[in-house]
N, C-alpha and C positions, 0 to 999 in steps of 0.2 A: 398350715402346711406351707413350707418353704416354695418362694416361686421359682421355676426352673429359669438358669440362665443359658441363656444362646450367643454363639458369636459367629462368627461367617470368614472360612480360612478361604483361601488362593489353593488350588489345588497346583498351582504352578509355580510359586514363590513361595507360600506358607503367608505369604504378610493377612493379618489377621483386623478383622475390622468390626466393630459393636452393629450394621445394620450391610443389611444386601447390596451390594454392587451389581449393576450388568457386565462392565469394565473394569477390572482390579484396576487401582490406583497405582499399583505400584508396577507391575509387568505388562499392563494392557491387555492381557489375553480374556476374552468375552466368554462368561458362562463358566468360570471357573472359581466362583466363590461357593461354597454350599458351608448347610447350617451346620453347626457340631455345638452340641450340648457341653457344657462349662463341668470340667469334673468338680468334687465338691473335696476341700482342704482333707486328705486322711485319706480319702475313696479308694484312690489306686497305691496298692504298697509300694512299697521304695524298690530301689533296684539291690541294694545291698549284697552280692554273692561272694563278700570276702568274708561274712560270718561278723560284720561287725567290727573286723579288726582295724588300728589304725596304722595308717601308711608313714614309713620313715624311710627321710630324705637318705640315699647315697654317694658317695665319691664316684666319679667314675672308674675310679679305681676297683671298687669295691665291688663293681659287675663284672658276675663273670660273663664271657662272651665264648659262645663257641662257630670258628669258622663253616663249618660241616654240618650247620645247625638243619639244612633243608630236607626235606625227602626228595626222595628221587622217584619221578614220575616217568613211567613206562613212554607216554605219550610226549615224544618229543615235542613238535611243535606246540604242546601245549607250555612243555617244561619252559621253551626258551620265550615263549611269552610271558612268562613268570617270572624268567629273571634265572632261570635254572632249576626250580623245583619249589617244592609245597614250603613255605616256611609254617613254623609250629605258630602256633595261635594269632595268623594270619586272618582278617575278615576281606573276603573276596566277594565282591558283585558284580556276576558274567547279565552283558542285556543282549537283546538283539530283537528283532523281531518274529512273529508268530511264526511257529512251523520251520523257523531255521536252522534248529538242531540245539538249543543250549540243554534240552531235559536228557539228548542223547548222549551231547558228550559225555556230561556230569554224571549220568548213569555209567558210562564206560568206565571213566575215572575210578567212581564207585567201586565198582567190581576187580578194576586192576586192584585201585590200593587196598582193599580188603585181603591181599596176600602177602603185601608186606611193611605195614603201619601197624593195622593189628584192626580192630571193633573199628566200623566205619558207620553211620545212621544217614540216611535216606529218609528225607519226610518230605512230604506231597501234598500241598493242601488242596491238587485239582484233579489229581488222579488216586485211584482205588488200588490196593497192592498187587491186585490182582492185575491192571492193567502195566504196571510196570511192572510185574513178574512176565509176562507176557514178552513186553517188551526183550526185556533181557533174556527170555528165553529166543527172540528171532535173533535178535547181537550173535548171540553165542551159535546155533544153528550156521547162520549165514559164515561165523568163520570160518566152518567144517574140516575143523580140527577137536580131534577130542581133550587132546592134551594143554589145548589154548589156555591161559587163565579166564579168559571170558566163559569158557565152558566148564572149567570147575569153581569157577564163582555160585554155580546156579547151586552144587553143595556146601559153599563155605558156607561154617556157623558165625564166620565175620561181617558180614553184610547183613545190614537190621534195615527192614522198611518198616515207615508210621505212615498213617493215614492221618493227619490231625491238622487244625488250623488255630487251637488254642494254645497263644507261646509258654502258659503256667505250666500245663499240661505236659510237653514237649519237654520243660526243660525239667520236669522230677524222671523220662525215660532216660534224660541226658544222664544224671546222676547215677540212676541205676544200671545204665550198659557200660555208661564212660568211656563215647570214641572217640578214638584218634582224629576222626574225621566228620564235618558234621555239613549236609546239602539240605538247604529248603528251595525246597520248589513250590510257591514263590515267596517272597518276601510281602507281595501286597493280601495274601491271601491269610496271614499269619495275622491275630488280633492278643492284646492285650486286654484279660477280664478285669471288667473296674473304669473303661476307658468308654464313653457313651456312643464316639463314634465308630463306623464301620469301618470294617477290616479294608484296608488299601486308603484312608482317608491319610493325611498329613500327619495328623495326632497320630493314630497307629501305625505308620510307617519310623516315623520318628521314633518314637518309642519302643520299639520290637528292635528296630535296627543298635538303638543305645544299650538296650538290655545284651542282645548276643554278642557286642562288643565288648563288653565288661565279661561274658561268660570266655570270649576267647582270648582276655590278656591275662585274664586271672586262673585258667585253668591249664591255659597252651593249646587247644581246642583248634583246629584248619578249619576255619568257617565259611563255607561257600553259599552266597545266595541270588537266587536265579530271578533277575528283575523284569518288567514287561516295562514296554514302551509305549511312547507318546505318536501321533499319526507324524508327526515331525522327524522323528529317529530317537529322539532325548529317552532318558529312562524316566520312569512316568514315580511320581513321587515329589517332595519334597528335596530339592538341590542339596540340602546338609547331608542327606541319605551319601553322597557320592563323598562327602567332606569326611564321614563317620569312616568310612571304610579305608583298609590300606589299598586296596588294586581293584581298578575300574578294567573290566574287558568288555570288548563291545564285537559279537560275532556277526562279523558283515557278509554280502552276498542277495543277489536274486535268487527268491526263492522256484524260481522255474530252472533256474541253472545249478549245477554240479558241486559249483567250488563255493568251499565257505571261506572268509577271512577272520581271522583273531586278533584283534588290534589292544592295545593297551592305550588307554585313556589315562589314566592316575595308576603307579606303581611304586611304593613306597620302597621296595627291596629289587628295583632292576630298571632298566632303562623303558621310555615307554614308547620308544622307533622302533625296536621288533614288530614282526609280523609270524602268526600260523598259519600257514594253508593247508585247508582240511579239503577231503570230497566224500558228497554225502552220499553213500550209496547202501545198499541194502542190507551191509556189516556194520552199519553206524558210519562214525564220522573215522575216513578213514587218511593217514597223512598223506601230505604230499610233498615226499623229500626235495625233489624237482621241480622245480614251479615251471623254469623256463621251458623245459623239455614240453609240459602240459600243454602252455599258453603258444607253443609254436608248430603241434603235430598235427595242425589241419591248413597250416600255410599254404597259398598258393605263389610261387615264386615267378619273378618278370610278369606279375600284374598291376596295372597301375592304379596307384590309388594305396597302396600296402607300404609300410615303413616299419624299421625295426628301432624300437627302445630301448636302453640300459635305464632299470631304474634304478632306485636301493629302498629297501623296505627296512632300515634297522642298518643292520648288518650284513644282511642278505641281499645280491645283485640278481635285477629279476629282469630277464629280457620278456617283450610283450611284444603283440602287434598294432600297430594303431595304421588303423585303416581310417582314409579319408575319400570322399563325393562328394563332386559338384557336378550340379545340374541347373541348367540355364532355366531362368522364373520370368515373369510377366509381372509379378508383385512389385510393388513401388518399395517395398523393405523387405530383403532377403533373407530368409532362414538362417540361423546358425544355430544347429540342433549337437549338441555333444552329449554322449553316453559313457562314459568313465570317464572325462576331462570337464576340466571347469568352462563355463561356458564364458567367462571376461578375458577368459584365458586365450581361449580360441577367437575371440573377438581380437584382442588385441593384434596377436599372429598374423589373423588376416588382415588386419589395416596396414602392417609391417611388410609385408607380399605385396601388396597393393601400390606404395608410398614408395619403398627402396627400393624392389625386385621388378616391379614391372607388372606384375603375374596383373591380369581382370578377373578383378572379383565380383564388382559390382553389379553385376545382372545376374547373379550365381548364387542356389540354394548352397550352404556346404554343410554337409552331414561328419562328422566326428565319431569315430568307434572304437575302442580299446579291448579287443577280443578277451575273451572268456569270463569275465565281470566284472575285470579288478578295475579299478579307480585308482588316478593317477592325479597326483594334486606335485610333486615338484615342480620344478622348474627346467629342470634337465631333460624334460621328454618336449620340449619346443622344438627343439631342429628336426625329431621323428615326426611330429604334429605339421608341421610347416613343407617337411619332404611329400606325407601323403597328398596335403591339398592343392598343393603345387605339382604333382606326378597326376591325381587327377584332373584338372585342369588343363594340363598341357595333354594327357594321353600319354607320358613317357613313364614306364614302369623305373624305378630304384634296383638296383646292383642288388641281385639275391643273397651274395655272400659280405652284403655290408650294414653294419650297425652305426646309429648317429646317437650322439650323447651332447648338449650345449642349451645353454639357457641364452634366449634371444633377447635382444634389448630394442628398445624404441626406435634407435638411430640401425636398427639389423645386424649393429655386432654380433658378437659370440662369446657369450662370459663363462668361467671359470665352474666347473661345476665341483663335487664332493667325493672324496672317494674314489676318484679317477681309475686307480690303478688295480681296485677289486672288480670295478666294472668291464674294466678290458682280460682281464683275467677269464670273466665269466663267458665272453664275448668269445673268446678263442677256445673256450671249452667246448661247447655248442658249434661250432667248425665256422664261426667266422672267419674270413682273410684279413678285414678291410674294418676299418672302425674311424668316424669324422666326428672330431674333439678342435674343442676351441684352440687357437693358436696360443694362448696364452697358458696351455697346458707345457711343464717342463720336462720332457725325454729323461727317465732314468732306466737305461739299461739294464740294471739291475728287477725293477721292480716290472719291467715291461715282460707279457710272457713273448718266447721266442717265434717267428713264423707268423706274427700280425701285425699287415700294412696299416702305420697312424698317418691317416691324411688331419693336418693342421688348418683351419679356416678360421679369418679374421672376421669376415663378414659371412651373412648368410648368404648371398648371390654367390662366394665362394664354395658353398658348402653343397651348393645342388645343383651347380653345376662338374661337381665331383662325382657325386651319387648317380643323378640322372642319368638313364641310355639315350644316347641320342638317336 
């Protein structure tokens, strides 16, 4: 009798090693090698679903290309995360974490494009059909319209649910429905027969994900598959899994709060600086055309401590609030606690306050807040950042009808930000007067909208003492 062979993979690199590690050699993460049995030469069949045939090279000439190749998906901010819509035999991996809504979206989606792609397949390897029939029966209920497409989804004979975790299995339903549209939920729960390891291991993540990529170039097949994550945020698998796919989404958000984010990671057919903002409510995940309008209707105005943002998400200008406190400590090293800002970030700001401006920081917790969940990593929301800790500190509230937009520099300049002129756009849409832009921004009358005061600031000492009430 043949001895069995073992090797021991990296659940976090894949790097693969003949005897046990506590510490992968190669990414250091502890407790991440486990055993997987050696498949044996012939064991697992080939992937082969071109029938054998063999492949010949092209001109580029010789392809054809069509402009208008995409569907068109109902759900905006999904579409413009995508780049504009579904492309044909696209492999898409949406991650996020537990309970954040990716089983919901993708079930909406479901149900839309099931009325105008054609045969759409829903497979589940962790819920029962019955529980996503369920499901889609509250979606539709809570629209409380009869005539919704969500609610005559629940009769269309285009929408197919499986219950299955065997990818052999899965893909002879693939051949016999033949949809337009194909979602697994999840990808770690889906196993290749022939492969000794368990389902979500490296081997079978690999390999499941190579297989439906070969089913979705070579048929035209929208392949969406729904990833779990790592306690980090990462999506939990094998890193090639992200390399295998054309578009990485990553559905961000606290899950105690309202708003979801839809970010794009890797996007082979669209840019990946878009952003969706969704709100998860008892219709599913529902859009949200306005973000700014959201993130400012519990404002409280002439309080100190409150500053207003331009940010750009993509394309998209998104005003926010970033709320700053300080509170005097007894600690020999002061708190700097940020909640949607980076925390080097706000460190740095505050030494900048401290060194150019004057402002005493040094006996001062300061707390960092970016209302309603989003996270804010440019650079452009420093002069908002720098106005709250500075307005709390001194007690002087910021000018309610003014927005600050500039990226601060070491010596407290005020540098050049992006997109200038969408962002003052958006600023005057929302009934701002008043908008403080780095001096080195250049006046075009043209592009400026009409009725909003641009105050210009070389340095930051200029810029708050414009904003602040005395």
């Amino acid at each position: 009798m043949p001895k069995t062979k073992t090797q021991y993979i990296c659940q976090n690199c894949a790097r693969v090693t003949p005897r046990y590690f506590g510490k992968c050699p190669q990414c250091g993460a502890y407790g991440s090698m486990l055993e997987e049995t050696v498949a044996e030469p012939g064991k697992v069949p080939a992937r082969g679903l071109t029938g054998g045939v063999r492949s010949t090279p092209k001109t580029l000439k010789q392809i054809e290309g069509e402009s208008d190749a995409r569907w068109p998906l109902p759900i905006q901010e999904f579409a413009r995360v995508l780049g504009g819509g579904i492309v044909p035999g696209s492999l898409v991996l949406v991650g996020g974490d537990p309970g954040i809504g990716k089983s919901t979206l993708l079930l909406q989606m479901a149900m839309l494009m099931s009325h105008t792609v054609g045969p759409v397949l829903y497979v589940s390897g962790e819920e029962s059909e019955r529980q996503i029939k369920m499901r889609a029966a509250r979606l539709a209920e809570e629209a409380g319209d009869e005539k919704s497409p969500l609610t005559s989804a629940l009769e269309s004979e285009q929408l197919f649910l499986l219950t299955e975790t065997s990818l052999d299995v899965i893909l002879e339903h693939i051949h016999q429905i033949k949809p337009r549209l194909l979602i697994i939920d999840s990808i770690q729960t889906v196993h290749v027969q022939g492969l000794e390891s368990t389902a979500g291991s490296v081997s079978q993540v690999r390999e499941c994900a190579a297989r439906l990529q070969e089913l979705a170039k070579t048929s035209g097949i929208a392949v969406f598959l729904i990833g779990h994550v790592t306690k980090e945020g990462t999506i939990a698998g094998p890193r090639v899994l992200e390399h295998i796919v054309d578009t990485v989404l990553q559905l961000e958000g606290d899950r105690y709060q309202a708003y979801r984010l839809l970010r794009a990671a890797k996007n082979r057919f669209g840019a990946t600086s878009e952003v969706g903002v969704f709100e998860m409510t008892g219709a599913g995940m529902s859009e949200v055309n306005n973000p700014s309008e959201v993130f400012l209707a519990e404002r409280m105005v002439n309080v100190p401590g409150s500053a207003i943002a331009v940010t750009m998400e993509g394309t998209r200008p998104i005003l926010v609030e970033v709320q700053g406190l300080t509170s005097s400590t007894q600690q020999n090293n002061p708190r700097r606690t940020p909640n949607g800002a980076d925390l080097y970030r706000v460190m740095m700001i505050t030494a900048v306050l401290q060194r150019r401006c004057g402002v005493r920081l040094i006996d001062q917790d300061i707390f960092v807040n970016v209302v309603g969940g989003l996270r804010i990593d440019e650079p452009a929301a420093d002069l908002a950042i720098a106005a709250a800790i500075t307005s709390s500190a001194q007690d002087r509230a910021v000018l309610a009808d003014c927005a600050l937009v500039g990226e601060i520099g070491l010596s407290g300049e005020l540098r050049a930000v992006s997109q200038l002129p969408q962002r003052l756009r958006e600023a005057k849409q929302l009934g701002f007067r008043k908008v403080v832009v780095p001096r080195s921004f250049r006046k075009n009358a043209e592009a400026l909208p009409p009725g909003l005061e641009i105050v210009q600031a070389r340095h930051l000492r200029e810029a708050l003492e414009a904003v602040l009430i005395k």
